[in-house]
PyMOL commands that place a pseudoatom at each C-alpha (Angstrom):
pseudoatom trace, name=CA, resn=UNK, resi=1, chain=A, elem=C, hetatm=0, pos=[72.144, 154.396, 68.056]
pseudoatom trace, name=CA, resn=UNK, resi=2, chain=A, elem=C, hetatm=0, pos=[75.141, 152.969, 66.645]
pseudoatom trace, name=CA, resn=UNK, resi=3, chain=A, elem=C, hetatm=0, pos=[77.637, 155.038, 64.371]
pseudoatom trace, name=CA, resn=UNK, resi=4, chain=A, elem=C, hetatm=0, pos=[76.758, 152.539, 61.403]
pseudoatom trace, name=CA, resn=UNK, resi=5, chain=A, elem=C, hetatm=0, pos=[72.843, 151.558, 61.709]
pseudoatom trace, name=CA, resn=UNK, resi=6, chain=A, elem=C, hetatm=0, pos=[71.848, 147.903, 61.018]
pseudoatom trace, name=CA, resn=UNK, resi=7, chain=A, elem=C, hetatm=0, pos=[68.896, 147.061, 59.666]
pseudoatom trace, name=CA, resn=UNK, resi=8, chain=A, elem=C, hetatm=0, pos=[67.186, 143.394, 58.994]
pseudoatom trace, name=CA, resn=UNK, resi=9, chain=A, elem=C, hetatm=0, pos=[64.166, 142.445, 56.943]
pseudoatom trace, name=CA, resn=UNK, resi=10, chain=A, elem=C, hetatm=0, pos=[62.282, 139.889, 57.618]
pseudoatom trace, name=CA, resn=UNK, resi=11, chain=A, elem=C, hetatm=0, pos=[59.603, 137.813, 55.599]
pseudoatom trace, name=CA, resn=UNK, resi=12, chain=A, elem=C, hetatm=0, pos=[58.761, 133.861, 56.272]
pseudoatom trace, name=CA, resn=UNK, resi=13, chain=A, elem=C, hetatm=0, pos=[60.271, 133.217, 52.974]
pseudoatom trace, name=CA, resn=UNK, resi=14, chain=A, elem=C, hetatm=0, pos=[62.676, 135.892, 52.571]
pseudoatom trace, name=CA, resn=UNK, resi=15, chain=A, elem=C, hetatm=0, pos=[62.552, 135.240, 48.837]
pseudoatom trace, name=CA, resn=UNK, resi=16, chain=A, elem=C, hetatm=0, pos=[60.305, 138.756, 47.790]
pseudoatom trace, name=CA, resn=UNK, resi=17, chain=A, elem=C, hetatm=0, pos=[59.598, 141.761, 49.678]
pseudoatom trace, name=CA, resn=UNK, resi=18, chain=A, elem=C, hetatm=0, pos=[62.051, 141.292, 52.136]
pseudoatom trace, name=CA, resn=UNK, resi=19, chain=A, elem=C, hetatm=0, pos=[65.015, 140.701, 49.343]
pseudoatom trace, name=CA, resn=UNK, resi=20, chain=A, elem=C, hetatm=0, pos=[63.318, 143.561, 47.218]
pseudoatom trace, name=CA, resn=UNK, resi=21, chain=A, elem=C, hetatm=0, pos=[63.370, 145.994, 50.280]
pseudoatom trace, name=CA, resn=UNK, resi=22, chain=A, elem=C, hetatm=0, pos=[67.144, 144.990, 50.914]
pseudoatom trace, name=CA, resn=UNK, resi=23, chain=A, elem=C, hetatm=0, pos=[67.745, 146.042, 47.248]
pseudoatom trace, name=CA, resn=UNK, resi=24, chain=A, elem=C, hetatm=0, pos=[66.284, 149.292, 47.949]
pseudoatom trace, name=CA, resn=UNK, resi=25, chain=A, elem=C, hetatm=0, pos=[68.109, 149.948, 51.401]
pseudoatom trace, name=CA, resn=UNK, resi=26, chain=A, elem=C, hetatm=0, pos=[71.627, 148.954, 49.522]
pseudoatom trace, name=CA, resn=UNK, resi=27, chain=A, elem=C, hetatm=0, pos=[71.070, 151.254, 46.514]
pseudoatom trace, name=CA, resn=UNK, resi=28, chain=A, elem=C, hetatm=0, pos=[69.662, 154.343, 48.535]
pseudoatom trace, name=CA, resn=UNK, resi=29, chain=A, elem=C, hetatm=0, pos=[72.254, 153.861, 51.734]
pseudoatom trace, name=CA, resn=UNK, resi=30, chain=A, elem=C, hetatm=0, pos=[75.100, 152.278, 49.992]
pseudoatom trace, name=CA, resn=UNK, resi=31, chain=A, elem=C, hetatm=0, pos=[77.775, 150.930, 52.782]
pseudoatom trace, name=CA, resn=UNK, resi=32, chain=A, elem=C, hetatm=0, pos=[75.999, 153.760, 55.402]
pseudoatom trace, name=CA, resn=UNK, resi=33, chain=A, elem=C, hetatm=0, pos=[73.650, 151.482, 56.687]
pseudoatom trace, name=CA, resn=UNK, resi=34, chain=A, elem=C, hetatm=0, pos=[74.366, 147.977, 57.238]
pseudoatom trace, name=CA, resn=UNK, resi=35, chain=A, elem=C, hetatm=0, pos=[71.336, 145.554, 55.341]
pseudoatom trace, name=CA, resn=UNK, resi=36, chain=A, elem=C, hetatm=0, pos=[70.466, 141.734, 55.904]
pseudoatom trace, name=CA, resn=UNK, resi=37, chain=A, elem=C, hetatm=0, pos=[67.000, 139.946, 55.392]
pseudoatom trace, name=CA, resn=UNK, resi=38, chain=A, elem=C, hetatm=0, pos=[65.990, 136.636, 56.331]
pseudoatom trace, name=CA, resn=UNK, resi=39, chain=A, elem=C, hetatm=0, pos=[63.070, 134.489, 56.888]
pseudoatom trace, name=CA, resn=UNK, resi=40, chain=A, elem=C, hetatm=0, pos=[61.117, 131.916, 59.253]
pseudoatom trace, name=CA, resn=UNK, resi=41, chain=A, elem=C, hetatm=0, pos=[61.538, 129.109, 56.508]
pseudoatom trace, name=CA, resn=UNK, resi=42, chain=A, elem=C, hetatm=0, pos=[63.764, 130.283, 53.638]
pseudoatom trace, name=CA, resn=UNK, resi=43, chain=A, elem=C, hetatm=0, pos=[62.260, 129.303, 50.036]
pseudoatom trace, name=CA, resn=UNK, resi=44, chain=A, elem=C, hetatm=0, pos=[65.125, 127.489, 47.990]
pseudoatom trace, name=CA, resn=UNK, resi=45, chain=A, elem=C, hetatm=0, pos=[65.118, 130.417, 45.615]
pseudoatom trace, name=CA, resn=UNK, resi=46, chain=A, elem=C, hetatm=0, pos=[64.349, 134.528, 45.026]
pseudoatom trace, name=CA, resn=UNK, resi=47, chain=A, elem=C, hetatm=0, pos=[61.094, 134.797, 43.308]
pseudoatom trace, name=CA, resn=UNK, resi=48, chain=A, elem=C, hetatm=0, pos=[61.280, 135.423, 39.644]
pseudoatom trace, name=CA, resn=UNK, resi=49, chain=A, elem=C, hetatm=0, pos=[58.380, 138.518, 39.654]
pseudoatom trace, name=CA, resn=UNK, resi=50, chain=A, elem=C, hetatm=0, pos=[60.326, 140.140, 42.448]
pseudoatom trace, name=CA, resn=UNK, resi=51, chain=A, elem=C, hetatm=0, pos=[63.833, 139.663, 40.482]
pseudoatom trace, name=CA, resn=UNK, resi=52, chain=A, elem=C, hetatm=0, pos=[62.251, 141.355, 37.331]
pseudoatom trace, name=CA, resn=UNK, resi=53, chain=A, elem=C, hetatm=0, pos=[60.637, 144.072, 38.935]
pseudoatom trace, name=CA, resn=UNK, resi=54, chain=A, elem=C, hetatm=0, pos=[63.710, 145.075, 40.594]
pseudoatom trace, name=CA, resn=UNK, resi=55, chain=A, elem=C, hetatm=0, pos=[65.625, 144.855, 37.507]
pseudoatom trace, name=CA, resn=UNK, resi=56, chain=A, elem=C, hetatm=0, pos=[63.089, 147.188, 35.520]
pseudoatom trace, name=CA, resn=UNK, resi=57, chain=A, elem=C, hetatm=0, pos=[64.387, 149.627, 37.857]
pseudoatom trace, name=CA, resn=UNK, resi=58, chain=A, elem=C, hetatm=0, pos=[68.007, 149.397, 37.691]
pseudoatom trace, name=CA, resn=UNK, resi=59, chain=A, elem=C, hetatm=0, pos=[68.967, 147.179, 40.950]
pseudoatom trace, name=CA, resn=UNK, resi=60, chain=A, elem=C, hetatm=0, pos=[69.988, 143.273, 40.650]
pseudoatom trace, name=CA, resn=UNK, resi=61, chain=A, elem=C, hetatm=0, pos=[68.981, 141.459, 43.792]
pseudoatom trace, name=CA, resn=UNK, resi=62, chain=A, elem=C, hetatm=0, pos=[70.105, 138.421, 41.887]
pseudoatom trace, name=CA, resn=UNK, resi=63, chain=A, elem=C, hetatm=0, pos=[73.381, 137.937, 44.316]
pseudoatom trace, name=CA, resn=UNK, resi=64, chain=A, elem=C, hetatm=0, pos=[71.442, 137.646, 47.453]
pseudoatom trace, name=CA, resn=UNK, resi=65, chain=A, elem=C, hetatm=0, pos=[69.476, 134.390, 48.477]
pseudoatom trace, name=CA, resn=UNK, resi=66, chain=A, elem=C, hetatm=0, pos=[67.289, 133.307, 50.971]
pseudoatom trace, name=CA, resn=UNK, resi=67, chain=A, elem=C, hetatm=0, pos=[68.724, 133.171, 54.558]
pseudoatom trace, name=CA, resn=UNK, resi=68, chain=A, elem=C, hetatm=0, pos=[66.983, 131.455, 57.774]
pseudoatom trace, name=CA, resn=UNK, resi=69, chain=A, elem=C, hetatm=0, pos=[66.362, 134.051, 60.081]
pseudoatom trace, name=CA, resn=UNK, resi=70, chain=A, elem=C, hetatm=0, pos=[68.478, 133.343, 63.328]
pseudoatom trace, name=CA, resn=UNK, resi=71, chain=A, elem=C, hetatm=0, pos=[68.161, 135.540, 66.964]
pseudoatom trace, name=CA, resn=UNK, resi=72, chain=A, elem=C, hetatm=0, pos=[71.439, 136.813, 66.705]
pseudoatom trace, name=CA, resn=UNK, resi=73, chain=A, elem=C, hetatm=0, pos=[71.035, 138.760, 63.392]
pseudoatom trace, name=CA, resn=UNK, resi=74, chain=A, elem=C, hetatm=0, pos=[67.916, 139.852, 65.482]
pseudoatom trace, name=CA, resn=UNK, resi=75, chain=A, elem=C, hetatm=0, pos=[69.706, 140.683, 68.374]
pseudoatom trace, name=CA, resn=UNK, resi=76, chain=A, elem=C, hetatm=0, pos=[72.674, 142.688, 66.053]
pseudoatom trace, name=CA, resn=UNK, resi=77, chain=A, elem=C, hetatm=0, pos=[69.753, 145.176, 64.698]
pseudoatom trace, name=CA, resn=UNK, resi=78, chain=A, elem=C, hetatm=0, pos=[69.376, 148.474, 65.206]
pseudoatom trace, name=CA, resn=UNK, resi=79, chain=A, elem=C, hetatm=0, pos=[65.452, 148.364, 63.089]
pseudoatom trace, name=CA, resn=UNK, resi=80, chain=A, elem=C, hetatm=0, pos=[63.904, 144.986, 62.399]
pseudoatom trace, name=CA, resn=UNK, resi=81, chain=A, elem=C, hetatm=0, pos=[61.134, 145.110, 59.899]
pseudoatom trace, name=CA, resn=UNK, resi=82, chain=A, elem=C, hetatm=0, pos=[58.376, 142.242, 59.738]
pseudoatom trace, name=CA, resn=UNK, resi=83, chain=A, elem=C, hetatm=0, pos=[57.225, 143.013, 56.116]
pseudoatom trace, name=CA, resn=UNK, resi=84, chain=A, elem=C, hetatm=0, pos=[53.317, 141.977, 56.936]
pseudoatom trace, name=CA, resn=UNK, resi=85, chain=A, elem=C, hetatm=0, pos=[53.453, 138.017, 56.984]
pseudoatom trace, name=CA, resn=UNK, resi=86, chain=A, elem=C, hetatm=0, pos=[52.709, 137.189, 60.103]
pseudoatom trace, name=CA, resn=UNK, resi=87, chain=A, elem=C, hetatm=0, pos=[56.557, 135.825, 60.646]
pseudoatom trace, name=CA, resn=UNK, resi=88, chain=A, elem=C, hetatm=0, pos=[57.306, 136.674, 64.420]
pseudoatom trace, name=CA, resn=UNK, resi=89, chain=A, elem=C, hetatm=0, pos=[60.830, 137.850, 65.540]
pseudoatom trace, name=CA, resn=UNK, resi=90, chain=A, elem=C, hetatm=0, pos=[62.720, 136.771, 69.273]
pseudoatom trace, name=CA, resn=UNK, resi=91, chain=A, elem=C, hetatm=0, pos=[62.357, 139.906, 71.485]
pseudoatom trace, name=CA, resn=UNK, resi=92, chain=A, elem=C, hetatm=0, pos=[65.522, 141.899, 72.374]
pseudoatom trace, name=CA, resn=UNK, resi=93, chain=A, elem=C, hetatm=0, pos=[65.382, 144.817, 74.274]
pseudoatom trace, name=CA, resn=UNK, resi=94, chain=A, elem=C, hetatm=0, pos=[67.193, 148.315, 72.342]
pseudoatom trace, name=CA, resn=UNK, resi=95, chain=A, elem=C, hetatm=0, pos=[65.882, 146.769, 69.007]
pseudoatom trace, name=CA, resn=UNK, resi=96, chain=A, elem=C, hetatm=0, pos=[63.109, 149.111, 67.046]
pseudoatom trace, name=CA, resn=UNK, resi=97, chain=A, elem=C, hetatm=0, pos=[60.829, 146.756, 66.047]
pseudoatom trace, name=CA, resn=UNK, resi=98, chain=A, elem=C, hetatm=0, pos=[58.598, 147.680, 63.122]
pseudoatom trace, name=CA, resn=UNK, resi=99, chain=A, elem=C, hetatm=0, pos=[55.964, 145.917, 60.792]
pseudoatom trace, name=CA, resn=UNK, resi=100, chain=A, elem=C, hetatm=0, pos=[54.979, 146.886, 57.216]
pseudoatom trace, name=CA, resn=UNK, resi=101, chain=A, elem=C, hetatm=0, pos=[51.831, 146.019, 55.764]
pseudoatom trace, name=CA, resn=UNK, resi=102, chain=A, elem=C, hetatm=0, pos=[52.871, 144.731, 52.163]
pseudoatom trace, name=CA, resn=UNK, resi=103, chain=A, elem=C, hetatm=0, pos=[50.959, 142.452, 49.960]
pseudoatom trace, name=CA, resn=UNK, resi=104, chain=A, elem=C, hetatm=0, pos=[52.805, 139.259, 49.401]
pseudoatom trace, name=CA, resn=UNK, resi=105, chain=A, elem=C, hetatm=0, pos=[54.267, 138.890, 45.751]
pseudoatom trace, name=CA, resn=UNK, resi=106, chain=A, elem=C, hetatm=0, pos=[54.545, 135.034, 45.675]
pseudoatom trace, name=CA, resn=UNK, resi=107, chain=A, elem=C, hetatm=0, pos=[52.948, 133.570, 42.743]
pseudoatom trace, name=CA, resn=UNK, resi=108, chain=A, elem=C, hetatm=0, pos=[52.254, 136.725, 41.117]
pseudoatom trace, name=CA, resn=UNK, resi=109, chain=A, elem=C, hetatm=0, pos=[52.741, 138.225, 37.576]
pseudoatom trace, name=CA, resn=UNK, resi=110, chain=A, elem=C, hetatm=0, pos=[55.654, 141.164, 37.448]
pseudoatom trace, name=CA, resn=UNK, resi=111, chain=A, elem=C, hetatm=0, pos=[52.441, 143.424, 36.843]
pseudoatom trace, name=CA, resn=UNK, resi=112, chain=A, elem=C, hetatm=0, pos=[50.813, 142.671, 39.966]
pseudoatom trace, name=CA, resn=UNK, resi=113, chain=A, elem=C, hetatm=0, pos=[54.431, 142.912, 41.688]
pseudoatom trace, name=CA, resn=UNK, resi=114, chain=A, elem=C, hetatm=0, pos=[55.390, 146.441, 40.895]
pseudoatom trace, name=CA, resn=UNK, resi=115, chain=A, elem=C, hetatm=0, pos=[52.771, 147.966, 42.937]
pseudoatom trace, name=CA, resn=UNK, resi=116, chain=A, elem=C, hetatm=0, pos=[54.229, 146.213, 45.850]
pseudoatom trace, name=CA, resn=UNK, resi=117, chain=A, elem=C, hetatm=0, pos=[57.906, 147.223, 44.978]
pseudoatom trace, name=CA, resn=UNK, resi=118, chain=A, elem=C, hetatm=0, pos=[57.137, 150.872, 44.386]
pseudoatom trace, name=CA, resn=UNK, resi=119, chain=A, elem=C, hetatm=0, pos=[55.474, 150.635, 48.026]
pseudoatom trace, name=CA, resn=UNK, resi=120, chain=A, elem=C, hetatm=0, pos=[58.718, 149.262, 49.479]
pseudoatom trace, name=CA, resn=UNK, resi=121, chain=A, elem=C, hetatm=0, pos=[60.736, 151.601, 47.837]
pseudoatom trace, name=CA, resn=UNK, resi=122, chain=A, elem=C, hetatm=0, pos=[58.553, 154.784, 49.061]
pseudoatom trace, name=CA, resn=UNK, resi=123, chain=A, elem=C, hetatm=0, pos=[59.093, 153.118, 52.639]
pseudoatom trace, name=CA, resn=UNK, resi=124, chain=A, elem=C, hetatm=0, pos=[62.716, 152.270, 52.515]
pseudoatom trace, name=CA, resn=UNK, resi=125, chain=A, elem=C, hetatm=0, pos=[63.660, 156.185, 51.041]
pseudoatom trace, name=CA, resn=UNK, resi=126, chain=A, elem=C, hetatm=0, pos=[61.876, 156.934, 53.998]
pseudoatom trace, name=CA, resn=UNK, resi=127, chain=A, elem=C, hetatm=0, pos=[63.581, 154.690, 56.420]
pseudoatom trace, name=CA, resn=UNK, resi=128, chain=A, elem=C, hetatm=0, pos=[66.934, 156.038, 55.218]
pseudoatom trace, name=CA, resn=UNK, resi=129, chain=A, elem=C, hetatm=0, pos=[65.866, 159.627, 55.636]
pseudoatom trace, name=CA, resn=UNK, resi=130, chain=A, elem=C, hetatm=0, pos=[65.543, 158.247, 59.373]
pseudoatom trace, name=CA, resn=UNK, resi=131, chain=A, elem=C, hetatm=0, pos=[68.533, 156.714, 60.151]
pseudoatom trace, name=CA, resn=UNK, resi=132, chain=A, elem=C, hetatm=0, pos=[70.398, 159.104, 57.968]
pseudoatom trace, name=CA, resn=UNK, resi=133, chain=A, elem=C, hetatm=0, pos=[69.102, 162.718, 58.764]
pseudoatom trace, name=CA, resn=UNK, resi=134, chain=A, elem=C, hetatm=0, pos=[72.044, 164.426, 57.142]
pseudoatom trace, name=CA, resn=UNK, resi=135, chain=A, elem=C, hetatm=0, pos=[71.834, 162.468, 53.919]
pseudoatom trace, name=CA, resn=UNK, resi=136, chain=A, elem=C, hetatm=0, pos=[70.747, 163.353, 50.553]
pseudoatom trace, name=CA, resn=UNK, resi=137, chain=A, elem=C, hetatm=0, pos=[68.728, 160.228, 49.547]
pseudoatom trace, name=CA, resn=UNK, resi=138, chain=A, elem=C, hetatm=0, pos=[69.006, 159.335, 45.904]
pseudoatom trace, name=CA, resn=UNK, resi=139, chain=A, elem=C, hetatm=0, pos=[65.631, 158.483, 44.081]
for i in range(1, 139): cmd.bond("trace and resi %d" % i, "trace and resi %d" % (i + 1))
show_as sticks, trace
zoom trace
């Protein structure tokens, strides 16, 4: 494994889970783990539910937007997570491929969202309690 771990997110519309789990991964890991997401086909925007969820618990994804998802950023990863929608990923060899099972938040309330944020965040503390053995991860 490489001194800095990379770790990419991917979701067809990288506009949800994948942004909210990047949220997460920045927050716990800070600069100790480098994050990207992306997606199959980008949406033109985050979704709102997923923005306000996030915020209720202190992170802003508001910065980051929906990227196309390219075999290079692929390639570049140490972990690639597939967050459960089906979006398929170019095969490298020495990449950890891994998919997560999350409900998809589009076109859902902020109530029905936070159940599927508190799941990525579970997974992502435990992710960075992986990659970074010797860290304290922050709740």
């Amino acid at each position: 494994m490489a001194s800095k771990p990379s770790v990419l997110f991917v979701c067809v519309h990288n506009a949800g889970r994948s942004q909210m789990a990047q949220g997460f991964l920045t927050h716990l890991a800070g600069d100790a783990i480098e994050v990207r997401s992306a997606g199959s086909v980008p949406a033109d925007s985050l979704n709102p539910a997923a923005i306000e969820a996030m915020a209720e618990v202190g992170i802003d994804i508001t910065d980051q937007s929906p990227r196309i998802l390219t075999p290079d950023a692929v390639e570049t990863s140490t972990v690639v997570i597939t967050m459960g929608c089906g979006d398929t990923c170019p095969y490298f060899p020495g990449v950890d491929y891994r998919d997560w099972e999350l409900a998809d938040p589009a076109g859902r309330a902020v109530a029905a969202v936070r159940p599927i944020r508190d799941e990525i965040h579970w997974r992502v503390a435990d992710l960075v309690a992986e990659l970074l053995p010797h860290r304290i991860v922050p709740s």
